[in-house]
MARTOR-174883 format. One record per residue: residue in three letters; y, x, z of N, C-alpha, C, O in turn; residue number from 1. Coordinates in steps of 0.05 Angstrom, whole numbers. Example, Ala and Ser with C-alpha at 12.3 -4.5 7.8 and 13.67 -1.06 7.14 Angstrom:
2
<"Ala"; <-114; 264; 156>; <-90; 246; 156>; <-66; 264; 156>; <-66; 285; 169>; 1>
<"Ser"; <-45; 257; 142>; <-21; 273; 143>; <1; 258; 157>; <23; 268; 161>; 2>
//
This chain:
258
<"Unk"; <-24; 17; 0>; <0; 0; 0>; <25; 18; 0>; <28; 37; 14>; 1>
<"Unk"; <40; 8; -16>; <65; 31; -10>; <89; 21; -3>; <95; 0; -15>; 2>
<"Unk"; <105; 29; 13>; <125; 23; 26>; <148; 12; 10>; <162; 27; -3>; 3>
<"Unk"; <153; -11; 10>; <177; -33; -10>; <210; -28; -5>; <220; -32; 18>; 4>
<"Unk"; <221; -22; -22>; <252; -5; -33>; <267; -30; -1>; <288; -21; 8>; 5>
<"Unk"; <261; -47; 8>; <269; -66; 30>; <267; -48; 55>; <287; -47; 70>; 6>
<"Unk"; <242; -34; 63>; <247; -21; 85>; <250; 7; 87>; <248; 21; 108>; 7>
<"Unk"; <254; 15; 59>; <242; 45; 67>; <268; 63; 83>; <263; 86; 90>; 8>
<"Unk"; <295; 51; 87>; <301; 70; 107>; <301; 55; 137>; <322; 61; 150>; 9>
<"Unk"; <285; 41; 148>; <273; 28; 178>; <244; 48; 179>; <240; 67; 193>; 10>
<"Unk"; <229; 37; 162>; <203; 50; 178>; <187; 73; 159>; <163; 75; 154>; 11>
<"Unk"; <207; 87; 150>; <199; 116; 137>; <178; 131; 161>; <176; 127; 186>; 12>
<"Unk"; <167; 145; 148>; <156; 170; 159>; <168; 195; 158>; <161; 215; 171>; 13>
<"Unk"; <188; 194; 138>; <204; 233; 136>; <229; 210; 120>; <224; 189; 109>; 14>
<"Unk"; <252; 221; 122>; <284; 215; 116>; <285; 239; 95>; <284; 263; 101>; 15>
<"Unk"; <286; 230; 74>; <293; 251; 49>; <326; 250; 42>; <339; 230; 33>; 16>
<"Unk"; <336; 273; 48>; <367; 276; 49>; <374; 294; 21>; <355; 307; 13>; 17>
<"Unk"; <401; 296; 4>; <396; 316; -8>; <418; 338; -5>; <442; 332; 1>; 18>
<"Unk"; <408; 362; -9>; <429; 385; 4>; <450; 390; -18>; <456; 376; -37>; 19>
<"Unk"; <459; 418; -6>; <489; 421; -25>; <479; 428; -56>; <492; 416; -73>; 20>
<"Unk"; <460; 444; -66>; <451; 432; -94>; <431; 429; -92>; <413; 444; -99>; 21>
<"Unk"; <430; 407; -82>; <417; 386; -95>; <388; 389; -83>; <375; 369; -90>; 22>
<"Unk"; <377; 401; -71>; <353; 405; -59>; <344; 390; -42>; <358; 391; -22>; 23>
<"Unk"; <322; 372; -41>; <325; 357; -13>; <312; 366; 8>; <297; 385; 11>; 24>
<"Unk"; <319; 349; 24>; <297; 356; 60>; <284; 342; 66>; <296; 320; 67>; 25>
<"Unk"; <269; 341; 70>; <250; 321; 82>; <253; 323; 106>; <246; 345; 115>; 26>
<"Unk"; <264; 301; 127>; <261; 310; 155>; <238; 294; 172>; <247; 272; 178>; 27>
<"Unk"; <211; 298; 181>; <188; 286; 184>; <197; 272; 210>; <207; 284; 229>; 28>
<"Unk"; <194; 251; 210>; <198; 225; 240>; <176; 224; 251>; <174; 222; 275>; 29>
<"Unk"; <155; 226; 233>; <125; 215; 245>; <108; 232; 225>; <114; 236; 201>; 30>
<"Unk"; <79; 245; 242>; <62; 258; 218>; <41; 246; 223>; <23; 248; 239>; 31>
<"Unk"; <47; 227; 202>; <31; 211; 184>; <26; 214; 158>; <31; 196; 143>; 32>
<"Unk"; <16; 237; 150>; <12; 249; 128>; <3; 227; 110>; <20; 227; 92>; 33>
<"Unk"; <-12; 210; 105>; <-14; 191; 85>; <11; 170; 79>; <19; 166; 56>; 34>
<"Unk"; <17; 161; 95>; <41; 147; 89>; <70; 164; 86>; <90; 151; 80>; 35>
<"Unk"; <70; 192; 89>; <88; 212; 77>; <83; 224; 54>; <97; 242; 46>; 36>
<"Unk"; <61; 214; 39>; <52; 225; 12>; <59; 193; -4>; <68; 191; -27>; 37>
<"Unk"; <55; 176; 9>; <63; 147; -9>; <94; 145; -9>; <108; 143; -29>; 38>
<"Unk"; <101; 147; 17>; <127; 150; 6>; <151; 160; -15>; <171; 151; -27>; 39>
<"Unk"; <133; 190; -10>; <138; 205; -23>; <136; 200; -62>; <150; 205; -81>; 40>
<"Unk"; <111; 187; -61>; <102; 172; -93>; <121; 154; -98>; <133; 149; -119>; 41>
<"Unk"; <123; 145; -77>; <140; 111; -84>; <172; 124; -93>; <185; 110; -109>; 42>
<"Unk"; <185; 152; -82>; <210; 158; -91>; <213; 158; -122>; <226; 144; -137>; 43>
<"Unk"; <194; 181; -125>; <181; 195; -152>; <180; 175; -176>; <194; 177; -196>; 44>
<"Unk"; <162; 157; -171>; <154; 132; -188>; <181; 117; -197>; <183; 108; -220>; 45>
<"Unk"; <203; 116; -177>; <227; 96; -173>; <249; 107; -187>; <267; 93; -197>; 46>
<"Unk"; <250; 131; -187>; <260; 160; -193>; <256; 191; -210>; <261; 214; -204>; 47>
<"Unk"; <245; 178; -233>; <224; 204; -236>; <246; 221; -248>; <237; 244; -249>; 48>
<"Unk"; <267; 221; -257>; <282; 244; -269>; <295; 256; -248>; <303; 279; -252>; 49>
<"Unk"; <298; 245; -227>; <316; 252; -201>; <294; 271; -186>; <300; 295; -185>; 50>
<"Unk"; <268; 263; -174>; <250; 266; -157>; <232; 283; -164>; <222; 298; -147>; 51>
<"Unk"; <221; 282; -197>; <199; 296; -212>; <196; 319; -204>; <215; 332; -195>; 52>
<"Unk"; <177; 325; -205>; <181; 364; -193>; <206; 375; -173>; <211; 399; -175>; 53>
<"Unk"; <221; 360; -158>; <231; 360; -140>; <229; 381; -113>; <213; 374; -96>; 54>
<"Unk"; <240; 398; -111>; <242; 418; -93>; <251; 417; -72>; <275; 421; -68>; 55>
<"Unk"; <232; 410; -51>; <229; 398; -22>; <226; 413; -4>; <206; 427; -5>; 56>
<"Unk"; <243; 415; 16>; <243; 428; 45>; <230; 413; 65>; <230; 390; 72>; 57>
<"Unk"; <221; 432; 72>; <199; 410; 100>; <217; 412; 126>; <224; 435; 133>; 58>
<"Unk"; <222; 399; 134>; <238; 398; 161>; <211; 382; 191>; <198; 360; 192>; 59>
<"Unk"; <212; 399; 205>; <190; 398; 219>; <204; 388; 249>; <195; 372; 266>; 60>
<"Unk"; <226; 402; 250>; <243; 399; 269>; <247; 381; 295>; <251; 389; 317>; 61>
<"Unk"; <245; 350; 286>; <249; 327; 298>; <221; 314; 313>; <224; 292; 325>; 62>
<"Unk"; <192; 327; 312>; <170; 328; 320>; <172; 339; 347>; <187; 358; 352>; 63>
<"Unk"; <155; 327; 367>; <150; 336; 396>; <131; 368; 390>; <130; 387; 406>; 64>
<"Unk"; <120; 366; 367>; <99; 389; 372>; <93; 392; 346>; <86; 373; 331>; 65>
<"Unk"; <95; 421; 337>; <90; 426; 307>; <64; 427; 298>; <47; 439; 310>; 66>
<"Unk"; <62; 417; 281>; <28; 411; 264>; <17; 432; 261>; <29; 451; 251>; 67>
<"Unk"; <-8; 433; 269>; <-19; 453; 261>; <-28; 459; 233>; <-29; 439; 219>; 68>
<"Unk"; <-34; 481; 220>; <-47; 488; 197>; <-49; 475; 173>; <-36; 472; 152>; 69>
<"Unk"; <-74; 468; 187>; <-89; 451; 172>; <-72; 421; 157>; <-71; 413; 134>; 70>
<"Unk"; <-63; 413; 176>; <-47; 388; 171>; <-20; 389; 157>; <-10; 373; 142>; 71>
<"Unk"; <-13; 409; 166>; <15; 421; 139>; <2; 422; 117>; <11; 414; 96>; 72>
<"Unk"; <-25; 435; 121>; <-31; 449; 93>; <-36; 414; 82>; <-22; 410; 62>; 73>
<"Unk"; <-45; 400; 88>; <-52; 372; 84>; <-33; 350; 66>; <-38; 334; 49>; 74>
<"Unk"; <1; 361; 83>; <16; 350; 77>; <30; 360; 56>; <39; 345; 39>; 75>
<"Unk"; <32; 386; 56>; <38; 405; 25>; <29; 398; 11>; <45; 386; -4>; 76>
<"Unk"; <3; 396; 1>; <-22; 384; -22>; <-16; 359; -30>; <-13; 352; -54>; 77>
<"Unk"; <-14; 337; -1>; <5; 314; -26>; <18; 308; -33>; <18; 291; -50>; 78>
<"Unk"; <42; 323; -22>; <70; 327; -31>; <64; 339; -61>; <82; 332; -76>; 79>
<"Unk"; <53; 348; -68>; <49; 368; -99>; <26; 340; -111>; <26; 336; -136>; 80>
<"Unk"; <18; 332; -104>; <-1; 315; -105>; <25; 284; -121>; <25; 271; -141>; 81>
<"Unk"; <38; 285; -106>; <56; 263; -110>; <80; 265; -117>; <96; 248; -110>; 82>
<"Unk"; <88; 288; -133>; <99; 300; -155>; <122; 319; -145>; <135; 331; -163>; 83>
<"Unk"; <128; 323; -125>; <152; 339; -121>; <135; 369; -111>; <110; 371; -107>; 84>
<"Unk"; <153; 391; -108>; <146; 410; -99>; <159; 430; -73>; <181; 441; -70>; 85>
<"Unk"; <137; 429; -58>; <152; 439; -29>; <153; 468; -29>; <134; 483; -34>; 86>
<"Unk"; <181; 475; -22>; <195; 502; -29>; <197; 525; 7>; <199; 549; 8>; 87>
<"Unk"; <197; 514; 19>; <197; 528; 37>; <206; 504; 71>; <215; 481; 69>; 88>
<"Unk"; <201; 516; 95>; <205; 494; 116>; <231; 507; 131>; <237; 530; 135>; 89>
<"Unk"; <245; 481; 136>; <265; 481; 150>; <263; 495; 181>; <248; 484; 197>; 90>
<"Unk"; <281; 525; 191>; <280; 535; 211>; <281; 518; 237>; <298; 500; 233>; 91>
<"Unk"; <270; 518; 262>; <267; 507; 288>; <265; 515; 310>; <281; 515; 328>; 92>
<"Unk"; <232; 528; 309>; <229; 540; 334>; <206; 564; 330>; <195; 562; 308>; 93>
<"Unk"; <201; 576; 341>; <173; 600; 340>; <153; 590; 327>; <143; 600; 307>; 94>
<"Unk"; <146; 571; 337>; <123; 548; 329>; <123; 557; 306>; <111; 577; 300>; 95>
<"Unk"; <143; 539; 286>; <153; 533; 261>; <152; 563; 241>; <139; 569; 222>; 96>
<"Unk"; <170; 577; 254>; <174; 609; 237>; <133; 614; 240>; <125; 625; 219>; 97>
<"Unk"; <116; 610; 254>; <89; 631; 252>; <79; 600; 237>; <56; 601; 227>; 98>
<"Unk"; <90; 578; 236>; <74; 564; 215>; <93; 571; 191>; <91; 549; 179>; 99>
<"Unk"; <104; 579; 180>; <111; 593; 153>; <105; 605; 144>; <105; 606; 119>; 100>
<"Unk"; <94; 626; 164>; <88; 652; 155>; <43; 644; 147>; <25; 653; 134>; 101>
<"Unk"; <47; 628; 160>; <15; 620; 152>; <8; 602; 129>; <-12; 603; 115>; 102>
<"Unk"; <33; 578; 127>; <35; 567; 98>; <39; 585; 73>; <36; 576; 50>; 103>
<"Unk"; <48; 616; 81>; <60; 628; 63>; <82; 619; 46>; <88; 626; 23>; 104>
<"Unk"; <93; 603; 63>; <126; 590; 51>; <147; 608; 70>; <141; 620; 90>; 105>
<"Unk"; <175; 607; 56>; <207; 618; 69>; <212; 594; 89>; <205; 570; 92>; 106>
<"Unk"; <226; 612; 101>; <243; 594; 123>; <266; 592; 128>; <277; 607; 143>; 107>
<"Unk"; <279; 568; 114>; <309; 572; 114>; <317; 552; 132>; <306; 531; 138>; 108>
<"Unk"; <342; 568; 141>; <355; 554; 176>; <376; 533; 158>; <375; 509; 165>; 109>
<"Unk"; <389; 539; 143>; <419; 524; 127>; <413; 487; 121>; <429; 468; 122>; 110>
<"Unk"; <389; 488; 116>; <386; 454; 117>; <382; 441; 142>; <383; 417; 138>; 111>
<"Unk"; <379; 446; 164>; <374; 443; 188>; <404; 422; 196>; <404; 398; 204>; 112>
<"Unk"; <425; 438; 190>; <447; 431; 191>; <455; 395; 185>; <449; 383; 206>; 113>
<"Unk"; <462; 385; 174>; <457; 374; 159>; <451; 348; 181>; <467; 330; 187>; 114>
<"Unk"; <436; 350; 186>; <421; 333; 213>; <434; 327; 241>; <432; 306; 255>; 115>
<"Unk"; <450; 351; 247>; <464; 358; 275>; <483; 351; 281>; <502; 363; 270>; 116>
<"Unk"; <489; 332; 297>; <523; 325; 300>; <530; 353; 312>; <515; 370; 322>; 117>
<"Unk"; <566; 352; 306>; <579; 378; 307>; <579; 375; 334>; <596; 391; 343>; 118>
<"Unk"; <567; 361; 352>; <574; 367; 388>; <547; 372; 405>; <545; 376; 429>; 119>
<"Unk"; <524; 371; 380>; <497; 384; 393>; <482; 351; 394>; <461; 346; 406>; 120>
<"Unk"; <495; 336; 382>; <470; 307; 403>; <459; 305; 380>; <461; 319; 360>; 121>
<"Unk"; <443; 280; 388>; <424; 270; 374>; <436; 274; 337>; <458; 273; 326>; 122>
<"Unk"; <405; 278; 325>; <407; 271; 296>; <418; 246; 290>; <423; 232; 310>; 123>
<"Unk"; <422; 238; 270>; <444; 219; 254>; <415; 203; 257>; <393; 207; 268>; 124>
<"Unk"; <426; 185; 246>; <409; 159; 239>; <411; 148; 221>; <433; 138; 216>; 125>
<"Unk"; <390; 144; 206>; <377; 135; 174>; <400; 115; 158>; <411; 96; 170>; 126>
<"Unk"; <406; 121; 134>; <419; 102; 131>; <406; 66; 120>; <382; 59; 119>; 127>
<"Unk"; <419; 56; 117>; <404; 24; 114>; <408; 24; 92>; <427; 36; 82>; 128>
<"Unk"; <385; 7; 75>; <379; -7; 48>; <409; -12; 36>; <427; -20; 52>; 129>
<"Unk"; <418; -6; 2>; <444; -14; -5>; <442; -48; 0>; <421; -61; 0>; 130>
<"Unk"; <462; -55; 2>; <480; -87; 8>; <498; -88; -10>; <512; -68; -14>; 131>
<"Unk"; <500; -111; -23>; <516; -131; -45>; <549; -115; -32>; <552; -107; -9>; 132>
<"Unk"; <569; -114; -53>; <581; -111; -64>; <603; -110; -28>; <598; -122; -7>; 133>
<"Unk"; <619; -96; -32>; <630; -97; -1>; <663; -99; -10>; <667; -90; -33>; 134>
<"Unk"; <685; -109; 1>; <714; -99; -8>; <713; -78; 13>; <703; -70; 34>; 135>
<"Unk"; <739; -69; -14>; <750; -36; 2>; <753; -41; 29>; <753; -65; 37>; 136>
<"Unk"; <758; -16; 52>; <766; -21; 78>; <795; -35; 70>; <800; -36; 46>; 137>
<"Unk"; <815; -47; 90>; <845; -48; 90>; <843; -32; 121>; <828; -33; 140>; 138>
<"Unk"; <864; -18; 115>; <875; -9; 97>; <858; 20; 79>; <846; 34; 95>; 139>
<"Unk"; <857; 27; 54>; <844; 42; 52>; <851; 64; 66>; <872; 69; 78>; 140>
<"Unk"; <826; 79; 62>; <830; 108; 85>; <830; 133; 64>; <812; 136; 48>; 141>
<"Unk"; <848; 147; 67>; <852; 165; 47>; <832; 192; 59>; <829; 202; 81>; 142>
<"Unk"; <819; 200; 29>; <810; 220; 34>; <813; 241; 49>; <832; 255; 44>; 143>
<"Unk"; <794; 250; 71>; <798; 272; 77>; <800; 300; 63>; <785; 306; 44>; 144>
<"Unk"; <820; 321; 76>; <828; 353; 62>; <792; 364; 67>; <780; 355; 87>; 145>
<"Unk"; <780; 381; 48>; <762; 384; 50>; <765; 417; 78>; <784; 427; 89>; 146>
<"Unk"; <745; 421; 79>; <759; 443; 108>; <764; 466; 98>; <748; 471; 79>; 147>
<"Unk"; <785; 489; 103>; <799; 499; 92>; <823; 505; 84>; <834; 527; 81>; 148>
<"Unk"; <832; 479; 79>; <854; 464; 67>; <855; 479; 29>; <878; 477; 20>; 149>
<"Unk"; <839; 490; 11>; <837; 503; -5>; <848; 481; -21>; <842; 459; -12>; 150>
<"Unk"; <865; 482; -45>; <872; 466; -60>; <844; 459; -85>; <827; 470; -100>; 151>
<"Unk"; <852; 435; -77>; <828; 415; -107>; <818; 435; -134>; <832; 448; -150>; 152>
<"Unk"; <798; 433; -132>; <791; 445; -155>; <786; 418; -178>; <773; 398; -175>; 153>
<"Unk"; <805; 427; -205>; <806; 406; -232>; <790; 421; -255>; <793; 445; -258>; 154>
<"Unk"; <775; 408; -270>; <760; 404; -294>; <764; 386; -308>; <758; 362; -304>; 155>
<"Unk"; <778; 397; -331>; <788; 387; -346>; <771; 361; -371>; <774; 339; -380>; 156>
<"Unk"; <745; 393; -373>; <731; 383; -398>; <711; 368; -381>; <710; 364; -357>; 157>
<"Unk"; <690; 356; -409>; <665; 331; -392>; <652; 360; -383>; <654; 382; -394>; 158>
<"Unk"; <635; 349; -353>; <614; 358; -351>; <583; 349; -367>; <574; 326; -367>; 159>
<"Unk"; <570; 373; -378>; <549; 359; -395>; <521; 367; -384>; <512; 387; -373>; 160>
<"Unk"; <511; 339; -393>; <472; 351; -388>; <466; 375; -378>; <471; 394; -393>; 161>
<"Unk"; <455; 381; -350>; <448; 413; -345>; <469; 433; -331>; <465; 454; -320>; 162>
<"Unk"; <493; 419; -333>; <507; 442; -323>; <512; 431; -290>; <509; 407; -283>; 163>
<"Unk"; <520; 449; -275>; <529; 445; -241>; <555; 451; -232>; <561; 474; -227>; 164>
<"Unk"; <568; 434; -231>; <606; 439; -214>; <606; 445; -194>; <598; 425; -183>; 165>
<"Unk"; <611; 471; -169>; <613; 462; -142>; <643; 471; -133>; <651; 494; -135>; 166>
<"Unk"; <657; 451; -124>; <681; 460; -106>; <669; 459; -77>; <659; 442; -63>; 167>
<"Unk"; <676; 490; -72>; <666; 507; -42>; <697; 496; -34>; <717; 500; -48>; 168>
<"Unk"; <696; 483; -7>; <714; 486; 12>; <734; 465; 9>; <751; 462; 27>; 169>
<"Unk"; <732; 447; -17>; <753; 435; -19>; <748; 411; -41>; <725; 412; -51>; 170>
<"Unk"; <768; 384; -53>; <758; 371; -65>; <752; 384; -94>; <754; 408; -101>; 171>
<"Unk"; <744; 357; -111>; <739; 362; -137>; <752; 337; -151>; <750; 313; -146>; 172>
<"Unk"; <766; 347; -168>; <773; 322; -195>; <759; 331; -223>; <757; 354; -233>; 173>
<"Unk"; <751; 310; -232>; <741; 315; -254>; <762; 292; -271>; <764; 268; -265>; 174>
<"Unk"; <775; 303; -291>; <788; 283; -306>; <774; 272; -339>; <785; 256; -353>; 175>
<"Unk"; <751; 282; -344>; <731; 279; -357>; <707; 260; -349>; <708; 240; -333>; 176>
<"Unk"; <684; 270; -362>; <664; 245; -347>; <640; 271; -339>; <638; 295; -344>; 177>
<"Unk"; <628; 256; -329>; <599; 274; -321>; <576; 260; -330>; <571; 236; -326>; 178>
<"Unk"; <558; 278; -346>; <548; 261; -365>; <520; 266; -352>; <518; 283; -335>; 179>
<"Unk"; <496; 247; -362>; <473; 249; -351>; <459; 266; -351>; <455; 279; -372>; 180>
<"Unk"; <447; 273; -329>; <435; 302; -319>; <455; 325; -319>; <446; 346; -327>; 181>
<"Unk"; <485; 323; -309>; <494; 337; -299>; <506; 336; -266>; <509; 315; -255>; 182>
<"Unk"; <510; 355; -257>; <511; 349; -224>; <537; 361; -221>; <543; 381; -234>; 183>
<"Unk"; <559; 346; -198>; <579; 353; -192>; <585; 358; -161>; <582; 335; -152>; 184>
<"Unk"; <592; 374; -142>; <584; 376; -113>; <607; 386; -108>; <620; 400; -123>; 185>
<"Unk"; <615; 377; -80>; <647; 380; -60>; <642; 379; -34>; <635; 362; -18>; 186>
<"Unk"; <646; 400; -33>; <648; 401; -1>; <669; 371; 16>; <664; 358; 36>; 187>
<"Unk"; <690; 371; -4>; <699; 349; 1>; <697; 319; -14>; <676; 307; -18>; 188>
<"Unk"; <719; 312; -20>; <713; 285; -30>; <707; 288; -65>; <707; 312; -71>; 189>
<"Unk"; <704; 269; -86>; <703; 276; -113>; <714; 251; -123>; <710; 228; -116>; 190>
<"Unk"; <732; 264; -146>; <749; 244; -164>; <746; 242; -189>; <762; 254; -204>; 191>
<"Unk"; <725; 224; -201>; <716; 225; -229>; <737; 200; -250>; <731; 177; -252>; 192>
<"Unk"; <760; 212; -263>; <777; 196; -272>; <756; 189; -310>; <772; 184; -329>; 193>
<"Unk"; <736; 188; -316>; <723; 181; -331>; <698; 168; -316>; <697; 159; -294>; 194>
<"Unk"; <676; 170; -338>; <643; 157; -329>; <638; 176; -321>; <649; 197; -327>; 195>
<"Unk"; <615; 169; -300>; <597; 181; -281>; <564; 169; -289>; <554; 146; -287>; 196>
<"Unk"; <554; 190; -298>; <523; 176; -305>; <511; 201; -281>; <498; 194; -261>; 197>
<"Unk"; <515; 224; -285>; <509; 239; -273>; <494; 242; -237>; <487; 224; -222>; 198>
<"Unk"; <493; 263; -233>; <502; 263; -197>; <530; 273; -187>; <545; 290; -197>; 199>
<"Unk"; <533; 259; -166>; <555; 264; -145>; <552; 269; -120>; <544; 249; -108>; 200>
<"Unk"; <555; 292; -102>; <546; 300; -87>; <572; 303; -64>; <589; 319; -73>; 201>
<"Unk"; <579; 294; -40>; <605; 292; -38>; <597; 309; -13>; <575; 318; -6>; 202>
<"Unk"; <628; 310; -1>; <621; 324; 40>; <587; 344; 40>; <571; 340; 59>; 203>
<"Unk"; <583; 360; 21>; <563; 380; 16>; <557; 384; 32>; <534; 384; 41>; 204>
<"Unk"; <588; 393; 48>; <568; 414; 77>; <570; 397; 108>; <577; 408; 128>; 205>
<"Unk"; <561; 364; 106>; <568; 349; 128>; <587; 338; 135>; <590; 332; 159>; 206>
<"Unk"; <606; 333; 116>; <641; 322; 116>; <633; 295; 105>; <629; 288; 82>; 207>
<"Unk"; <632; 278; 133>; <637; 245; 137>; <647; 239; 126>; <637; 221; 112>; 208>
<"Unk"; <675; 246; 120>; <692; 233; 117>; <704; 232; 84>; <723; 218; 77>; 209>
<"Unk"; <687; 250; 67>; <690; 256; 46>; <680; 222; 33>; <670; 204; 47>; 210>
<"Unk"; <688; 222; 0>; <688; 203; -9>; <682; 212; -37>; <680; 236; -41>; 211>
<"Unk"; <677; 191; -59>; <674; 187; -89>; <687; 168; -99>; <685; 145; -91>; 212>
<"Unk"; <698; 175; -114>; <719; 157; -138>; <712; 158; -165>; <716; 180; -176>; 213>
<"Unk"; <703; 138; -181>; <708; 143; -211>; <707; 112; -226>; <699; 90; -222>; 214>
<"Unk"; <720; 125; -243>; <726; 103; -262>; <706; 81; -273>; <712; 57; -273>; 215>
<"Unk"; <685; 89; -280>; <662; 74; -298>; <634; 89; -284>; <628; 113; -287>; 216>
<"Unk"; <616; 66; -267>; <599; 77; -249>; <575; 79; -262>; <568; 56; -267>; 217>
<"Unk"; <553; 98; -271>; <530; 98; -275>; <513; 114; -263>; <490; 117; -272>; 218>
<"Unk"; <521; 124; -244>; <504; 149; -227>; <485; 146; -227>; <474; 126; -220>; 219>
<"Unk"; <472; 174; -238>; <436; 173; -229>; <429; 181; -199>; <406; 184; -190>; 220>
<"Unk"; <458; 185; -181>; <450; 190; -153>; <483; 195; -141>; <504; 203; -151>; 221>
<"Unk"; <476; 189; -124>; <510; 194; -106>; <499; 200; -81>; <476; 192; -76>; 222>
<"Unk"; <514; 217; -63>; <509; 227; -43>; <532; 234; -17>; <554; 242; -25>; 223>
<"Unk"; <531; 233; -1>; <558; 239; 21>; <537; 243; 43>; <519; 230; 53>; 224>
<"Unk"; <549; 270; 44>; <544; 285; 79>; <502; 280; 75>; <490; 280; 97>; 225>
<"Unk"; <489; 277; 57>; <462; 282; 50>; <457; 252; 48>; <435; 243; 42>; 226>
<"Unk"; <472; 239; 52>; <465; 206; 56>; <459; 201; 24>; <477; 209; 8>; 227>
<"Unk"; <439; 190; 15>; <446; 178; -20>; <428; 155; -26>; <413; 139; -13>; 228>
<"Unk"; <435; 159; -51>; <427; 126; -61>; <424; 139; -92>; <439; 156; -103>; 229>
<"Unk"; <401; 127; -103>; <403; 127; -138>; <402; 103; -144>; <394; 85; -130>; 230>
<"Unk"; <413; 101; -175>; <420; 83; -185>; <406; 53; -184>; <414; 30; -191>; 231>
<"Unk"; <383; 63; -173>; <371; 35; -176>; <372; 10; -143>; <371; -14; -139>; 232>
<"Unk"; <376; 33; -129>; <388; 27; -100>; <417; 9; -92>; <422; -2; -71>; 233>
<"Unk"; <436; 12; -118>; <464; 2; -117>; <467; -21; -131>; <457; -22; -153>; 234>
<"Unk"; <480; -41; -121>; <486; -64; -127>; <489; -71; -164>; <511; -67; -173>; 235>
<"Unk"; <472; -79; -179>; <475; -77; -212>; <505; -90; -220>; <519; -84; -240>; 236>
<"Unk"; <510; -107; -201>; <537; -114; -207>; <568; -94; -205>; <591; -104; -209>; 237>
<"Unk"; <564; -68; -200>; <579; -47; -189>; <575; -36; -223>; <594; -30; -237>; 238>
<"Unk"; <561; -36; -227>; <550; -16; -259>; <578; -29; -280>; <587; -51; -286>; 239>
<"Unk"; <583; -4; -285>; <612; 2; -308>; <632; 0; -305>; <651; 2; -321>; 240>
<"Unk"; <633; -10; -264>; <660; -16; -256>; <671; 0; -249>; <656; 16; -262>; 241>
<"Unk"; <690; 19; -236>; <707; 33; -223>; <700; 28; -193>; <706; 7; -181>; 242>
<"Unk"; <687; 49; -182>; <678; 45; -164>; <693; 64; -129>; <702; 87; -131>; 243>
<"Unk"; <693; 56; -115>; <692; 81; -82>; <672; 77; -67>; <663; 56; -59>; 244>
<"Unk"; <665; 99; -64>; <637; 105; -41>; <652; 119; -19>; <669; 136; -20>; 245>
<"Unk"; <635; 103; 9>; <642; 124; 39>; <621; 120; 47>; <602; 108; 36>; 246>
<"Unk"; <622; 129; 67>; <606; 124; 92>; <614; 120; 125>; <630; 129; 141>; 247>
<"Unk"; <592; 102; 124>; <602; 88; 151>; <582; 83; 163>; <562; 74; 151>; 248>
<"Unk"; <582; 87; 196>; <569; 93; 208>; <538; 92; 196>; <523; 73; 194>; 249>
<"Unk"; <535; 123; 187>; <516; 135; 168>; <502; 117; 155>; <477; 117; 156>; 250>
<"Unk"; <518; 98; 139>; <513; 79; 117>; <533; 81; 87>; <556; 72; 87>; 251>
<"Unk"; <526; 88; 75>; <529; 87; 44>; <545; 60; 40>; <533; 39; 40>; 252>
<"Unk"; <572; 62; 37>; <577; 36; 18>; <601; 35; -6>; <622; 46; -10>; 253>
<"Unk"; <592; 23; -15>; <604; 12; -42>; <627; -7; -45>; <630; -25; -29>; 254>
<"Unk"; <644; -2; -64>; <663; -19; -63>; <682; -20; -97>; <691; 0; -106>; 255>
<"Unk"; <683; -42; -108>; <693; -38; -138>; <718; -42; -130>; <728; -58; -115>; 256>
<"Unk"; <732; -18; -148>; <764; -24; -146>; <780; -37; -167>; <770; -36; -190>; 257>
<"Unk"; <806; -49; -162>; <816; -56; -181>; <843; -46; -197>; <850; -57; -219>; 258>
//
C-alpha cells in the first residue's frame, strides 16, 4: 500500500527536504524501512524528473538509537531499489560517523543544519499537504535582506535547461524566465519577472523569511528554507498565474497576485 499525496506530510516515515543545490535529505522519524522505501517510490513515481536518480542524504539524526548495519544496509538497497541514490549520511554522533565508515558512505555535517532552529530547540515540523488558493497576507510583508546585506544579484538573460543560478548571501532577480530543468537558488528571496517552469529554491541556507515571486507559475519544484512542493502538489488553479510563495509556520503557501 503506499502512502496517498493526502497524508504524506502527517504520517511519513523520513521528511525529504531539499538542500542548497538541490540535494535532498532525508531526515528518518521512524525506521521503518519498508514504508521508507514506499515512500520513497511513491515520490519518484509522482515525480520522476525531479526525484529519478535523485541524490539522497540519510539523516539518521532524529532517532533515539542508530541502526545498526545491517538495517542501513537494508535501507540503502531500497532507496536504490526505489530509484533515487543515497550519497552519503548526514553527521550526528560517534554512532553515526563508525556507521559511515562501515556503509562506506561520506559524512557530511552541512545538511544537518537545515533542521535546527537557530536557538538549539526542537527540529521544525513537517510541513502540511498544499491547500486551495490563499490571499496574500495584508499587509504584505516585504522580503527579507538576505544575510549579509550583499546587493541582489540580476540575470538578465533566460535561464535554460541544465544550467544552475546561485545568489550566495543575498537575493536573486531574474528578469527573464527559467526554463524547464533549470534551477535557480538564493540564499534569500527570488524574483522571477518572466515564467518559471523550472526550480526555485529560496532562503538556501534556512532564511524563513525569504520568499518567491514570478510572473507566470509552472514550477517543477519551489522550495523555502528546505520546505517544497512540486508541481503537482500546488493548487492547478495557481498554474500561469503570477504567483508569491512564503512560509508560515513551516507551511508552504501560495498566493496569486494581481
Amino acid at each position: 500500500m503506499s502512502v496517498s499525496s493526502a497524508n504524506l506530510d502527517y504520517e511519513q516515515a523520513g521528511e525529504l527536504k531539499i538542500g542548497q543545490v538541490g540535494i535532498a535529505n532525508l531526515r528518518i522519524r521512524s525506521l521503518d524501512v519498508p514504508q521508507l522505501i514506499r515512500e520513497m517510490r511513491e515520490r519518484v513515481e509522482r515525480a520522476p524528473k525531479l526525484f529519478g536518480r535523485a541524490a539522497v542524504i540519510i539523516d539518521f539524526g532524529g532517532l533515539a538509537k542508530t541502526p545498526d548495519v545491517a538495517t542501513a544496509q537494508a535501507l540503502l538497497d531500497g532507496l536504490r531499489d526505489a530509484g533515487v541514490l543515497p550519497v552519503a549520511l548526514a553527521y550526528g554522533t560517534r554512532e553515526i560517523e563508525q556507521l559511515a565508515e562501515q556503509l562506506d558512505l561520506p559524512l557530511l555535517a552541512k545538511f544537518r543544519a537545515q533542521y535546527e532552529r537557530v536557538d538549539g530547540g526542537a527540529p521544525a515540523a513537517a510541513p502540511a499537504p498544499a491547500r486551495a488558493p490563499e490571499r496574500a497576507p495584508e499587509p504584505a510583508k516585504a522580503p527579507a535582506p538576505a544575510a549579509g546585506g550583499k546587493p541582489g544579484l540580476m540575470q538578465k538573460t533566460p535561464v535554460r535547461s541544465g544550467q544552475q543560478l546561485y545568489a550566495e548571501n543575498r537575493d536573486l532577480t531574474v528578469l527573464s524566465t527559467v526554463g524547464a530543468g533549470a534551477e535557480v537558488i538564493a540564499d534569500g528571496s527570488i524574483h522571477i519577472y518572466g515564467t518559471l517552469r523550472g526550480r526555485a529554491l529560496a532562503g538556501a541556507q534556512g532564511n524563513t523569511d525569504a520568499r518567491i515571486f514570478c510572473r507566470e507559475f509552472h514550477a517543477e519544484l519551489v522550495a523555502i528554507a528546505g520546505h517544497y512542493r512540486v508541481l503537482d502538489d500546488v493548487p492547478k488553479e495557481l498554474r500561469g498565474k503570477p504567483v508569491q510563495i512564503w512560509l508560515e509556520q513551516d507551511q508552504l503557501k501560495f498566493a496569486a497576485q494581481t
